[in-house]
C-alpha positions as CSV (number, residue, x, y, z in Angstrom):
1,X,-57.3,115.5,-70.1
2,X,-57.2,118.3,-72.6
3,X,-53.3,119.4,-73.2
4,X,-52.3,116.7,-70.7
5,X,-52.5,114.3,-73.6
6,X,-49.0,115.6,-74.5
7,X,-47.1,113.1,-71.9
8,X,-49.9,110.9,-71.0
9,X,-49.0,107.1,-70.6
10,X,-50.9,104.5,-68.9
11,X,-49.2,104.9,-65.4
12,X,-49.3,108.8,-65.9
13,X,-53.3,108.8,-66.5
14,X,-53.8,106.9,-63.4
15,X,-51.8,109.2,-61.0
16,X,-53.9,112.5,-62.7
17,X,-56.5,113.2,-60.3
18,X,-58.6,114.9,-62.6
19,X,-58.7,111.5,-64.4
20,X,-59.2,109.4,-61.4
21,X,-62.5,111.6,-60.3
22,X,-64.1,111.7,-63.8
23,X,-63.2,107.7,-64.0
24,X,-64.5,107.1,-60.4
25,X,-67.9,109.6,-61.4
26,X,-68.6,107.4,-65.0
27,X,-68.3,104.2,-63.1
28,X,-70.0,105.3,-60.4
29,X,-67.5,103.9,-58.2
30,X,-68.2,104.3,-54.4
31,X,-65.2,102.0,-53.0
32,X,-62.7,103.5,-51.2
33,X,-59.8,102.7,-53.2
34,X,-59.6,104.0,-56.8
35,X,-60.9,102.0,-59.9
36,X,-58.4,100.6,-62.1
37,X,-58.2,100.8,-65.8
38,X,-59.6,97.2,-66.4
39,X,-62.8,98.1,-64.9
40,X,-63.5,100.3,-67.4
41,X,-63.1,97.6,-70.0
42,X,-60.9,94.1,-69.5
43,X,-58.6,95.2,-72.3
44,X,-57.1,98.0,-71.0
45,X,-55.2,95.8,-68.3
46,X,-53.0,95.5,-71.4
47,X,-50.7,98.5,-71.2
48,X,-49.4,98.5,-74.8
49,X,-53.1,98.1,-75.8
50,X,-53.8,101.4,-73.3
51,X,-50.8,103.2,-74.7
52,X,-52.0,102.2,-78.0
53,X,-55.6,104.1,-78.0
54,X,-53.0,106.9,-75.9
55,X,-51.6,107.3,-78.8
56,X,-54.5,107.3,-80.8
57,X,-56.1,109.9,-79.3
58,X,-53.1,111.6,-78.8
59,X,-52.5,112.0,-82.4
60,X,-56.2,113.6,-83.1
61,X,-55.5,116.3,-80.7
62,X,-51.8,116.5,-81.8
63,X,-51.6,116.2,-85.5
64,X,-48.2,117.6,-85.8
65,X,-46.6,115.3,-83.2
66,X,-45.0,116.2,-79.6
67,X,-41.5,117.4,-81.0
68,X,-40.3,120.1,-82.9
69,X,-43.4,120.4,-85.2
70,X,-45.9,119.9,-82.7
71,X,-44.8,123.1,-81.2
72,X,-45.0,124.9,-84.3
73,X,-48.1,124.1,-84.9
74,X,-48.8,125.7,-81.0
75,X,-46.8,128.4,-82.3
76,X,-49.2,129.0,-85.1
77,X,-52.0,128.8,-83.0
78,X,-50.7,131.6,-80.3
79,X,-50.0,133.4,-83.0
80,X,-54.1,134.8,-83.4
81,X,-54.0,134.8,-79.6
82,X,-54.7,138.3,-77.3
83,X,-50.8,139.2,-76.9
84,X,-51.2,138.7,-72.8
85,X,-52.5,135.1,-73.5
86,X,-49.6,134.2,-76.2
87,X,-46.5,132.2,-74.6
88,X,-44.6,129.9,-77.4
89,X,-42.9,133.8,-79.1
90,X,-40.3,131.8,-81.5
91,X,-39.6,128.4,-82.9
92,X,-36.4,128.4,-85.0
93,X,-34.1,125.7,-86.9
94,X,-30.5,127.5,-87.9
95,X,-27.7,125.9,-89.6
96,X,-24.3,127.2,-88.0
97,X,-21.2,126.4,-89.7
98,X,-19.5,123.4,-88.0
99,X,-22.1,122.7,-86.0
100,X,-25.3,121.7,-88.6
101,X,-29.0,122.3,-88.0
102,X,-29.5,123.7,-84.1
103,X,-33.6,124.0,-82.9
104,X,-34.7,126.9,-80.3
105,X,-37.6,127.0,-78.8
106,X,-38.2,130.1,-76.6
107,X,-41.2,131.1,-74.5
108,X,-42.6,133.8,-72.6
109,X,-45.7,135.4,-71.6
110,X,-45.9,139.5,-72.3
111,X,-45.6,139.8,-68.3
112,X,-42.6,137.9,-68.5
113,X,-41.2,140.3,-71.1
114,X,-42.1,142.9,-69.2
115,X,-40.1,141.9,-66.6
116,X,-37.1,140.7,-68.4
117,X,-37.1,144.3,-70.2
118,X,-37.0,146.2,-67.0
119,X,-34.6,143.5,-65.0
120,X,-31.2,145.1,-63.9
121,X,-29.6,141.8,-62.3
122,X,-30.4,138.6,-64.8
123,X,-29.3,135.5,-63.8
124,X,-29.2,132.0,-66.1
125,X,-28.9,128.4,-65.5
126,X,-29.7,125.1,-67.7
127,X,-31.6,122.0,-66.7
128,X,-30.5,118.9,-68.1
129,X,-33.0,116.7,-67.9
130,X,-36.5,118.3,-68.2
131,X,-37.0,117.2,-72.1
132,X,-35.0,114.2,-73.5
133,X,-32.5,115.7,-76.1
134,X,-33.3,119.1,-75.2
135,X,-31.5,121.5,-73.0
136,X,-34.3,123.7,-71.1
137,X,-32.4,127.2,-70.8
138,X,-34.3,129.5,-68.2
139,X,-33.7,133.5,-67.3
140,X,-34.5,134.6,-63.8
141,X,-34.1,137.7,-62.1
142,X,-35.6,139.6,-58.3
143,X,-38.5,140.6,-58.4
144,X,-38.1,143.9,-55.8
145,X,-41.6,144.4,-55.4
146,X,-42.4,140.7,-53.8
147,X,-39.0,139.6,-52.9
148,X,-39.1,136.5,-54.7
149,X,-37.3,135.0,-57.8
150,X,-39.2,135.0,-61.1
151,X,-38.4,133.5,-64.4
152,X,-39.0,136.0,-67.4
153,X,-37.8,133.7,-70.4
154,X,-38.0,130.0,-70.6
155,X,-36.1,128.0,-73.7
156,X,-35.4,124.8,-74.8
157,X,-32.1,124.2,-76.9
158,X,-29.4,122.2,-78.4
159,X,-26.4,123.9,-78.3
160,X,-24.4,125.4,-75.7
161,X,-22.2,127.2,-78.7
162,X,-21.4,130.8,-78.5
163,X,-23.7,130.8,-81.9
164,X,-26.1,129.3,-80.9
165,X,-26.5,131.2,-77.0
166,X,-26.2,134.5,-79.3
167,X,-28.9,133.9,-81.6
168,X,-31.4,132.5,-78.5
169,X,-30.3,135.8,-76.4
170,X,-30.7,138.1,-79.8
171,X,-34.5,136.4,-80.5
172,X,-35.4,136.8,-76.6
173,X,-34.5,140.2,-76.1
174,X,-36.0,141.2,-80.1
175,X,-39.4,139.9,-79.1
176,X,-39.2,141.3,-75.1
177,X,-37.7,144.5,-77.1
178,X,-41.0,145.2,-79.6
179,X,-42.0,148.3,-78.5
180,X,-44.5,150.3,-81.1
181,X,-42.1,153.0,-82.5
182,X,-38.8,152.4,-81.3
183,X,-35.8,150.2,-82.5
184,X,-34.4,148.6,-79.8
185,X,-32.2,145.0,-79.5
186,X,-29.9,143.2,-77.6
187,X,-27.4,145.4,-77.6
188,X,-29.4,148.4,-76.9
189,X,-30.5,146.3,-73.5
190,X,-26.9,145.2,-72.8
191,X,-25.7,148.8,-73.3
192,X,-27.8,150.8,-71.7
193,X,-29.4,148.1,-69.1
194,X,-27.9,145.5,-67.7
195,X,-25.7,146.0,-64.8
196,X,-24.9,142.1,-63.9
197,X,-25.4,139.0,-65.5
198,X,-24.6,136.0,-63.0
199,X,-23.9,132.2,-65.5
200,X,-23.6,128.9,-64.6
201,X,-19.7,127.6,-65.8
202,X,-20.5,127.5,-69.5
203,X,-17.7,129.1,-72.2
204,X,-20.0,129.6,-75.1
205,X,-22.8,131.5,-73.1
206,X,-20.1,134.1,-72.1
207,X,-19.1,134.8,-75.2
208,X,-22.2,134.9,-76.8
209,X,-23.3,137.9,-74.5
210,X,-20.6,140.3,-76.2
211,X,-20.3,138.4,-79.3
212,X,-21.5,141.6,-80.7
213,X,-20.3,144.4,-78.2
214,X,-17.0,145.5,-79.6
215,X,-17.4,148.5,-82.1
216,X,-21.6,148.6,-80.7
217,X,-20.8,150.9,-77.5
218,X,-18.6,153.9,-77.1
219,X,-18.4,155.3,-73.4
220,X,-18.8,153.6,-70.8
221,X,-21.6,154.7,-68.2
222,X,-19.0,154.9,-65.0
223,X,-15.9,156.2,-66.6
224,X,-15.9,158.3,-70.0
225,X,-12.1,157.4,-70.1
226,X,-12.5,153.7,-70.5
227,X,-12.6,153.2,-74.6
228,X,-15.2,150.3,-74.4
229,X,-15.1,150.4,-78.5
230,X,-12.0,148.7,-79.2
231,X,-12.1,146.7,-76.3
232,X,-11.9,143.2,-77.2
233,X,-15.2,140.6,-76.4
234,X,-13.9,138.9,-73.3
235,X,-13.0,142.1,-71.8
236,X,-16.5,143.5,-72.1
237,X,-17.6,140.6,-69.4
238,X,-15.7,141.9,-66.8
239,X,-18.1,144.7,-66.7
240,X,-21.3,143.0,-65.9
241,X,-20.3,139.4,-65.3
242,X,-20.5,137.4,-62.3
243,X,-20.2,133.5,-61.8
244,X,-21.9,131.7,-60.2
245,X,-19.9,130.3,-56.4
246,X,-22.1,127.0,-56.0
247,X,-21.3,125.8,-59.4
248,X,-17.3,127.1,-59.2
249,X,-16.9,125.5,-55.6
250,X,-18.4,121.8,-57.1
251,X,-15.7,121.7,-60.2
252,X,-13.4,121.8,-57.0
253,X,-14.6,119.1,-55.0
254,X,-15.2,117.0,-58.0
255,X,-11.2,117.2,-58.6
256,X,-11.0,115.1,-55.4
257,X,-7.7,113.9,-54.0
258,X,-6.1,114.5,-56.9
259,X,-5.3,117.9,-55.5
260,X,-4.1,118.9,-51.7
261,X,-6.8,120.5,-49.7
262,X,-4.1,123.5,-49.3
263,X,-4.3,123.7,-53.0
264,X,-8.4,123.5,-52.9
265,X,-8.6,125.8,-50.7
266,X,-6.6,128.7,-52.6
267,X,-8.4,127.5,-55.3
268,X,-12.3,128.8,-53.1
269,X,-10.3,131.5,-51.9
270,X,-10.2,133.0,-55.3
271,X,-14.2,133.8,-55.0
272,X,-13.7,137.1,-53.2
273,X,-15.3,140.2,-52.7
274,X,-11.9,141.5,-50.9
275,X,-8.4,141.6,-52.2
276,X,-6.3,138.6,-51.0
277,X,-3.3,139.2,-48.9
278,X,-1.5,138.0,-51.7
279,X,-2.9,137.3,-55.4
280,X,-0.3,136.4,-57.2
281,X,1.3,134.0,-54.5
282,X,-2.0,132.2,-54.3
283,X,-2.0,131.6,-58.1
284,X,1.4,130.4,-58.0
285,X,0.6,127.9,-55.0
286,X,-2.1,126.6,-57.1
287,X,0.4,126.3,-60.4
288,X,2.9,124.2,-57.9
289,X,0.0,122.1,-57.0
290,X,0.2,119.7,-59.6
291,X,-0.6,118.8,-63.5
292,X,-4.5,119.0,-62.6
293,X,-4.8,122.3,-60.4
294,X,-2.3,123.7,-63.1
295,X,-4.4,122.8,-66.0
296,X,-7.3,124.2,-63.9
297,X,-5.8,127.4,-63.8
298,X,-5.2,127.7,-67.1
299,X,-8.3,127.0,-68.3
300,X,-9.0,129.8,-65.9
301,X,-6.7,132.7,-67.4
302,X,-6.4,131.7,-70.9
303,X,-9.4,129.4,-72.2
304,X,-12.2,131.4,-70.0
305,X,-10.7,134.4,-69.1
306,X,-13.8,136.0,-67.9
307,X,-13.9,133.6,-65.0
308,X,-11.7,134.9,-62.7
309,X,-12.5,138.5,-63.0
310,X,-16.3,137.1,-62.6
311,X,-15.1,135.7,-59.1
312,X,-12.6,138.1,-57.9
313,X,-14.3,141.7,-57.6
314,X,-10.4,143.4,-57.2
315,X,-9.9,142.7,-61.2
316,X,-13.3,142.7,-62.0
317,X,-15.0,146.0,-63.6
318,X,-18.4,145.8,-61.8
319,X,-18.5,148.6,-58.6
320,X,-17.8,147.1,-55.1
321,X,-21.4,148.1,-54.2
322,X,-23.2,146.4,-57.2
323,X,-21.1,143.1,-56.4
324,X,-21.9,143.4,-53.1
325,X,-25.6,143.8,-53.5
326,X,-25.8,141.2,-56.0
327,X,-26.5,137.3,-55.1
328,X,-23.3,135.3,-56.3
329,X,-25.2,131.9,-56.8
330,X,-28.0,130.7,-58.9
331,X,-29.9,129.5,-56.3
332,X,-33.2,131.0,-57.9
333,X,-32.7,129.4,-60.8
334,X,-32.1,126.0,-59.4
335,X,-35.0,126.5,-57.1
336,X,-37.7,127.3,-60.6
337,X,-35.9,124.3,-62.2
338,X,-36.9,122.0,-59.1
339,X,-40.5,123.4,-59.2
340,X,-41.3,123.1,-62.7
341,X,-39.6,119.6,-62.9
342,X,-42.0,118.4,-60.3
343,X,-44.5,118.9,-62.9
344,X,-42.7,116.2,-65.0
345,X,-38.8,115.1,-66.3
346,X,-37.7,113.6,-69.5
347,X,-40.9,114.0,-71.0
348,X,-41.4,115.2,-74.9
349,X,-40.6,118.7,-75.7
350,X,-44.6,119.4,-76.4
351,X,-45.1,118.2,-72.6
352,X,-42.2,120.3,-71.6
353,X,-43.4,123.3,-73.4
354,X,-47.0,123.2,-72.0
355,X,-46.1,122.2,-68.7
356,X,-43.8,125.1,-68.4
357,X,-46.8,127.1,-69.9
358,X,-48.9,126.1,-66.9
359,X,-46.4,126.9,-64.2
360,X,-45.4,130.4,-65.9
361,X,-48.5,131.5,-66.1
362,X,-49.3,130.8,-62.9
363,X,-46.1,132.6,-61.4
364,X,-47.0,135.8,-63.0
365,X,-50.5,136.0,-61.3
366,X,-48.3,136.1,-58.1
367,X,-46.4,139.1,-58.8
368,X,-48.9,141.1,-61.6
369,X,-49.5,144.6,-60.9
370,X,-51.7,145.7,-58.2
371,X,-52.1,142.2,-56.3
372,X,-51.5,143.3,-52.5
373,X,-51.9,140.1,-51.5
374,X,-48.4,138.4,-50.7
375,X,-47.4,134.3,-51.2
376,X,-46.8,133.6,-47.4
377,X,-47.6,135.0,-44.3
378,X,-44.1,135.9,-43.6
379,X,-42.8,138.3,-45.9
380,X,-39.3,137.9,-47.7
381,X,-37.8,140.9,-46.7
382,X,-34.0,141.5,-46.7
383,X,-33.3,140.6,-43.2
384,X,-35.8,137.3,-43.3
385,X,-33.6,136.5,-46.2
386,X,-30.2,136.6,-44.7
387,X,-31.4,135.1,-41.4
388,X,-32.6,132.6,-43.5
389,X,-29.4,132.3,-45.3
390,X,-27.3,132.0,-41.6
391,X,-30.0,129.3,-40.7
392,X,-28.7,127.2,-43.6
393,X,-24.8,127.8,-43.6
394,X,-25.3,126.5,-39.6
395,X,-27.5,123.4,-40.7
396,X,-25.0,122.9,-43.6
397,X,-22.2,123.3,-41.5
398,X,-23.5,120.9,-39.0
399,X,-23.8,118.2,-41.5
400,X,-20.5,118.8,-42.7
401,X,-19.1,118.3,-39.4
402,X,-20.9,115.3,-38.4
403,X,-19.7,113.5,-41.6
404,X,-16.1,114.5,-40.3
405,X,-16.9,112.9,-37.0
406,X,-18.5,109.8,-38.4
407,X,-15.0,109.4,-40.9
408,X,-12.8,110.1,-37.8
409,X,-15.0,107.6,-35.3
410,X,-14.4,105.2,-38.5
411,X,-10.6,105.5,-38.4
412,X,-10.6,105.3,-34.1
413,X,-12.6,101.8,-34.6
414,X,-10.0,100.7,-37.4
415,X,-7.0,102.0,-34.7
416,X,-8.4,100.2,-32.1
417,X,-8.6,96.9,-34.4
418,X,-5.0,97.4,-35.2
419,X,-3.9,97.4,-31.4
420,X,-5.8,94.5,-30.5
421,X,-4.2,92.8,-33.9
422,X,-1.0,94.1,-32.8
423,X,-1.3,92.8,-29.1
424,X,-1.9,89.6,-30.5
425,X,1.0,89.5,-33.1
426,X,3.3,90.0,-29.6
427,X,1.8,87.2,-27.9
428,X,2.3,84.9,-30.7
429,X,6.2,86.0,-30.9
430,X,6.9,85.3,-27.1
431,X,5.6,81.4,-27.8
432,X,7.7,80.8,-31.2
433,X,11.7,80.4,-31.1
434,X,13.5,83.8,-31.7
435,X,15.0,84.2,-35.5
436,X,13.3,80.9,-36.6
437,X,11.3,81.0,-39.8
438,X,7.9,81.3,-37.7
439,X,9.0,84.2,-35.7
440,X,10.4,85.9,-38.6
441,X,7.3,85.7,-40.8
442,X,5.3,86.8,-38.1
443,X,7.5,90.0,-37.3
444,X,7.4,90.8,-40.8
445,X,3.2,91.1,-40.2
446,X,3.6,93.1,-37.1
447,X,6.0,95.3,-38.8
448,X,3.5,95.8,-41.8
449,X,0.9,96.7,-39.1
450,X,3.3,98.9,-37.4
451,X,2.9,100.7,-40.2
452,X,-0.5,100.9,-41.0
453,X,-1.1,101.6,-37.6
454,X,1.0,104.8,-37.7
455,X,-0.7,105.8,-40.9
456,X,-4.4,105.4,-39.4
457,X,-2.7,107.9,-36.3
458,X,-1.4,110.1,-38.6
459,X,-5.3,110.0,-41.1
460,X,-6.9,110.3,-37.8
461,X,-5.0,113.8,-37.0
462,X,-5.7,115.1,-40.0
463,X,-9.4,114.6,-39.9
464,X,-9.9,115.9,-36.4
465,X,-8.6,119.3,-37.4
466,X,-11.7,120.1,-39.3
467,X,-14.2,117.8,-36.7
468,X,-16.0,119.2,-34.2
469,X,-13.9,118.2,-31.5
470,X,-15.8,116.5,-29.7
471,X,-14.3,113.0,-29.8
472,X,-10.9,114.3,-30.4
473,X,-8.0,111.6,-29.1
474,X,-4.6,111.6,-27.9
475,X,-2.1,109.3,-29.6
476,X,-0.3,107.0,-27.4
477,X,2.8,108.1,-25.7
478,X,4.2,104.9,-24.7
479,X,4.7,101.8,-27.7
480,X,2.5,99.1,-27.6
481,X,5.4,96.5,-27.7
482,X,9.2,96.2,-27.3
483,X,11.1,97.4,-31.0
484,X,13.6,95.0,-30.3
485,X,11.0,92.4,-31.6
486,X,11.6,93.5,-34.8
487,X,14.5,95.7,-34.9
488,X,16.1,92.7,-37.3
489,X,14.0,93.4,-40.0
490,X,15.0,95.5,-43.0
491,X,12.9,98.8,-42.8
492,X,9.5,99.3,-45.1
493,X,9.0,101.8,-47.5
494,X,7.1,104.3,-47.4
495,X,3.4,103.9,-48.3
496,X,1.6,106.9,-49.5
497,X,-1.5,107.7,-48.4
C-alpha cells in the first residue's frame, strides 16, 4: 500500500482496490465477491488485532509518526529531491505573543509556484474538516490558458490570526519568490503583482495581506497622486480586495427571522458592482432594523472595514473593469476542496499531506506547458462558462420557488383545516343555550381560531409574493359565520407572528 499506510485502517484497506486485487491474486481467489480479511488468516476478523499489525507496520514505514514530525521527516526527505519532484517546501512551529506555539505546514510543487508567481487574480478559502485539528488553507487562481481553476499553494494551519496568515503568506510567496539572483518577497509580489485578491469572511487574513504595506510602497500604479505610503493597513485592501458574495449572502440567511426580509434584502443589495440609488439611506434602513442588523453593520464599518468596500465597487479602489472581469465567489476553491476531500476527511495530517500530494501533482500534468490535449471534449470557454452559470441561477431558482410553493400549499392545507374546524365550532353554538357557560367557552375557541385563521391568510399572502404563482388563492370575501356569535367577547390581543 506504499504511502497509503498513512490513513490505512481495517475498513479503509478493504475498500482500496489495489489491496483487494493483490489480496484476491495471493489467495487465488476466483469467487465473485471479494475475499474478506479472515481468509487470509482467522485472526484478522478481529479489528483491533488488524489495526494492531496496521499500526505495526505503519510505524516501520513511518518512524516519525503521522503528525507534525512525520512530515518533517517527509520534509527532510524532499529536501535531496529534483526541485520539480519536491512538494512538502516548509514545516514551521512559531510562538506568537498571546497566542503560544502555532504549526504551518505549506506545500507546493515548482509548477505550482510557477503559477502562483505569475497569477494576477488569487483567490483563498479554508476547509474545515480535511485533517482533525488542522485547518487546510488552499490558494487558487484561473488558469487562462485551459480555462479551469488550479490550486498553486496548499497549507495546513492552526491559526486564523493576522500573525499567523502573515507568516504562512510571507513563507509561500519567499519560497514561490526564489529566483537565482534577484531579491524578491511578498511585498515585492503584492506591490508590483497582484491586482485582486478574493477571501472567504475571515478578519485576520485581511489584515495579514498588508500587515506590512504601509511605509513598503510609494506610488500607486493607477494614480501617482494617491500617497499609498502613509496610508493606513486596512486602507491598502480596498485596492485589491474582493469578498467573496456566497459566503457574505450565508451570514445573512443564517441571521434568520431575527431580521425583516426588507432589512435582508438591503443588507444583499450592498454586494454591487453599480452605485445604489441611495447608499446611505440603505445603511440607515439596515441601522433601524434592529439590535442584530445594527451590530451587523457595525461589525461591517468599524471591526472589518475592508468588507464593504470589498462588496461595493463605488467605494472600493479596484477599476470598474477589473471588478467586473473578476469572479466574486470562491466557487473554485470550494470546488478543489470537494475533489481532494473525496480522497479522504478527518484523516492525520501525514494522510492529508500525501493525499493532497497525489491530487496536486496530478492537476499540474493537466495544465503543464505544451499539453494540447484539453480535460473534456467541450472546452470552457467564456461563453460555455456563463451559459453554464445562467443554467444554474434557473435550476437554483427553480428550487427555490418550489420550496415557496410547497410552504404556501402547507399553509392552504392548514387554512382549509381551520374552516372546517371553524364550521364545526358554529354548529356546536346553534345546539347549546346562548350566553350559558357551554356556549361561552366554545365562542371563546372559535374566537381564538378566528384569529389564527386570519394569521394563516395574512402568512399565506406573504409567501405567495415570492411563489411562482401558480397556486396563488383568493381570500374569502364573505365571513364564514355570523360575528354576532361572538361579538360578546372581550377582544384578543394581538399575536405576533
Amino acid at each position: 500500500m506504499d504511502w497509503q499506510l498513512a490513513d490505512a485502517t481495517p475498513r479503509r484497506i478493504m475498500l482500496n482496490s489495489g489491496f483487494i486485487k493483490s489480496l484476491r491474486y495471493h489467495l487465488n481467489w476466483n469467487y465473485g465477491h471479494d475475499p474478506p480479511l479472515s481468509a487470509l488468516h482467522e485472526s484478522l476478523q478481529n479489528r483491533s488485532h488488524t489495526a494492531r499489525i496496521i499500526g505495526e507496520l505503519r510505524n516501520g514505514f513511518y518512524p516519525n509518526g503521522i503528525g507534525l514530525e512525520g512530515i518533517r521527516g517527509l520534509l527532510e526527505k524532499h529536501k535531496i529531491l529534483p526541485l520539480e519532484e519536491r512538494y512538502v517546501r516548509a514545516v514551521e512551529s512559531v510562538t506568537f505573543e498571546g497566542e503560544g506555539e502555532q504549526h504551518f505546514i505549506l506545500c507546493m510543487t515548482s509548477a505550482m509556484s510557477k503559477i502562483l508567481v505569475e497569477a494576477h487574480r488569487i483567490s483563498i478559502d479554508t476547509s474545515f474538516k480535511r485533517a482533525n485539528g488542522w485547518e487546510e488553507f488552499e490558494l487558487e487562481t484561473w488558469h487562462d490558458g485551459k480555462m479551469c481553476s488550479v490550486t498553486c499553494a496548499r497549507a495546513f494551519i492552526t491559526s486564523q490570526s493576522a500573525k499567523s496568515h502573515h507568516f504562512l503568506f510571507t513563507k509561500a510567496f519567499d519560497i514561490a519568490l526564489k529566483i537565482p539572483g534577484e531579491e524578491s518577497s511578498f511585498i515585492t509580489f503584492m506591490v508590483l503583482g497582484l491586482r485582486r485578491w478574493l477571501l472567504m469572511l475571515i478578519k485576520g487574513r485581511g489584515l495579514s495581506m498588508v500587515k506590512e504595506l504601509p511605509g513598503s510602497c510609494t506610488y500607486h500604479p493607477d494614480s501617482k497622486d494617491c500617497c499609498l505610503q502613509t496610508m493606513p493597513a486596512y486602507a491598502h485592501l480596498a485596492h485589491f480586495y474582493i469578498q467573496c458574495t456566497n459566503h457574505f449572502e450565508q451570514k445573512i440567511i443564517k441571521l434568520g427571522n431575527q431580521i425583516s426580509d426588507t432589512c435582508r434584502k438591503a443588507m444583499v443589495s450592498l454586494a454591487s458592482s453599480h452605485p445604489l440609488p441611495d447608499f446611505e439611506g440603505t445603511l440607515e434602513l439596515i441601522r433601524q432594523s434592529g439590535k442584530k442588523a445594527t451590530d451587523w453593520l457595525k461589525d461591517k464599518e468599524k471591526g472589518t472595514p475592508f468588507m464593504l468596500p470589498g462588496l461595493y465597487q463605488p467605494i472600493s479602489k479596484i477599476p470598474l473593469e477589473i471588478w467586473c472581469a473578476s469572479p466574486h465567489t470562491t466557487n473554485g476553491n470550494e470546488q478543489a476542496h470537494r475533489s481532494v476531500n473525496r480522497t479522504g476527511i478527518k484523516v492525520s495530517p501525514l494522510a492529508a499531506v500525501m493525499h493532497g500530494m497525489q491530487y496536486d501533482f496530478h492537476a499540474m500534468y493537466a495544465v503543464r506547458d505544451g499539453l494540447t490535449i484539453q480535460t473534456r471534449d467541450q472546452l470552457s470557454a467564456h461563453f460555455k462558462r456563463k451559459e453554464t452559470s445562467f443554467v444554474r441561477q434557473v435550476k437554483t431558482t427553480k428550487r427555490k420557488l418550489q420550496a415557496i410553493d410547497t410552504k404556501l400549499s402547507a399553509l392552504y392545507e392548514e387554512i382549509d383545516e381551520a374552516e372546517c374546524s371553524i364550521k364545526a365550532l358554529v354548529g356546536q353554538l346553534q345546539l347549546v343555550q346562548y350566553r350559558s357557560p357551554q356556549y361561552d367557552a366554545i365562542a371563546v375557541k372559535l374566537q381564538a381560531l378566528q384569529r389564527d385563521y386570519k394569521t394563516l391568510w395574512e402568512n399565506a399572502e406573504a409567501v405567495s409574493q415570492n411563489s411562482s404563482g401558480e397556486e396563488i388563492r383568493e381570500p374569502r370575501i364573505t365571513p364564514l359565520f355570523d360575528q354576532s356569535l361572538i361579538s360578546h367577547l372581550p377582544p384578543l390581543p394581538f399575536l405576533l407572528t
